[in-house]
C-alpha positions, 0 to 999 in steps of 0.5 A: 168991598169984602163980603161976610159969609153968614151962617144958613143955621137957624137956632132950632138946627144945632139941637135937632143935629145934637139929638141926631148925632147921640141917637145914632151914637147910641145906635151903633153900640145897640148891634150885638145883644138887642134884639131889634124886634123888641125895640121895633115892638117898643115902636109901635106900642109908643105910637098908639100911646102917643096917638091914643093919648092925643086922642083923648085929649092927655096931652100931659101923657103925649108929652112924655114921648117929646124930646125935652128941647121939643116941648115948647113946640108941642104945647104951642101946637097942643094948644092950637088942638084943644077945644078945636080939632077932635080926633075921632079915629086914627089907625097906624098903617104901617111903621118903617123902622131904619135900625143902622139910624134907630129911626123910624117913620109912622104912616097913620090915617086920622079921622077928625073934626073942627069944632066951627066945622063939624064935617069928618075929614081923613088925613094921612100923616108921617110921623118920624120917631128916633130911639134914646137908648139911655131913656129906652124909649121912643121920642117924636121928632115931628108928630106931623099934626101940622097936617090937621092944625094949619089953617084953613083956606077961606072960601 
């Protein structure tokens, strides 16, 4: 009897280690003449836009800061969002930028309500972003609104 090693990969794997793996490629040649506090202010501003824009609910803008192999998942979790959930604040509380990985993590609190349960909840989220140096621009990796789109417990 022989036994077959199966591979533990999923398909959605190979593109997140591919958009890793040219992120801290463009990364390593950033050294030198960028200057960090530029691209950590880009950071923040593609935050609030990004979050502004799921807010108010435009989420053809929010798309734009999706990395390409990412959009099917946005609009899925966009669609579980629209005519649902509100936003009705949110505040960026802190911003943790890793330069060595262009990476960085948003730490935000959301304010927010259900259409079939209109009682305001707060929920603090982790968004994680990486930078595209070819693009110049801020890209979430994992928005974190699974924390307000999961289902409910029943009571």
């Amino acid at each position: 009897m022989t036994q077959t090693l199966k591979s533990t990969w999923s398909k959605f794997d190979v593109p997140i280690v591919v958009i890793l793996a040219l992120t801290l490629a463009a990364c390593a040649s950033m050294g030198g003449g960028r200057d960090e506090a530029k691209i950590e202010e880009a950071l923040k501003a593609s935050v609030e836009a990004f979050n502004g824009d799921i807010k108010w609910e435009d989420y053809q803008g929010a798309s734009s800061f999706q990395p390409a192999d990412k959009k099917g998942e946005f609009w899925a979790e966009m669609d579980r969002f629209k005519g649902k959930i509100r936003i009705v604040e949110y505040q960026l509380r802190e911003v943790e930028f890793k330069a060595k990985s262009c990476s960085a993590t948003a730490i935000l609190s959301f304010q927010y309500w259900r259409t079939d349960a209109p009682t305001i909840r707060t929920v603090t989220l982790n968004q994680k972003w990486y930078f595209i140096e070819k693009e110049r621009q801020w890209k979430v990796l994992d928005s974190g609104f699974g924390a307000i789109t999961k289902p409910r417990p029943s009571l």
